[in-house]
N, C-alpha and C positions, 0 to 999 in steps of 0.2 A: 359539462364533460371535462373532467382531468385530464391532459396529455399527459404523456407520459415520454421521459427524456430520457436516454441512451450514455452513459458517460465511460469509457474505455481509461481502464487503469494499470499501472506497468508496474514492476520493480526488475531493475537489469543493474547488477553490474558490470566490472571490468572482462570477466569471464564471457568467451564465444558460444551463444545457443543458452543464457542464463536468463534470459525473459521469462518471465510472469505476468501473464494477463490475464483480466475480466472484466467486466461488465456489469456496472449497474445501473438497475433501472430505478425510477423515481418518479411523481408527478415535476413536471414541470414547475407548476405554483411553490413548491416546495422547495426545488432546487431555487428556483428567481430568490424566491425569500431569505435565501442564506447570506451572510457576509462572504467576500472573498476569504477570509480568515476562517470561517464558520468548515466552506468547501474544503478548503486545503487540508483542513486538520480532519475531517472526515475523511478523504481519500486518500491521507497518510494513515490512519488506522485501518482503516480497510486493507492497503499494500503491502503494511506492516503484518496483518494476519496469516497474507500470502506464503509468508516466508518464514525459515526454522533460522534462527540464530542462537546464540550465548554465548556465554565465557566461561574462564574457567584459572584460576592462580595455577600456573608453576612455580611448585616446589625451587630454590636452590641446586642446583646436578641434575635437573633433570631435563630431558630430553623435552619441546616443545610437539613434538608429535601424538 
């Protein structure tokens, strides 16, 4: 029997009420098996999906809005 493990994920910045969460689930044996390194970069791409970002060049005269 696989257990199955719970891992609660965030992205918040400086902004009030800007939290993003969720939850993923997993076997345990799978999670155990990962490097700390292995977890981190996974629940960075994960948190990372959560969220709309970009960029964008301003022009010279131009306004930043």
């Amino acid at each position: 029997m696989s257990e199955q493990i719970r891992i609660k994920y965030y992205v918040r910045t400086d902004i009030v009420g800007s939290t993003c969460e969720d939850v993923l689930e997993m076997p345990r044996s799978e999670w155990e098996a990962m490097s700390e390194r292995d977890r981190e970069e996974m629940m960075k791409e994960l948190a990372f999906n959560s969220m709309d970002w970009g960029f964008k060049e301003i022009p010279a005269g131009e306004s930043d809005t």
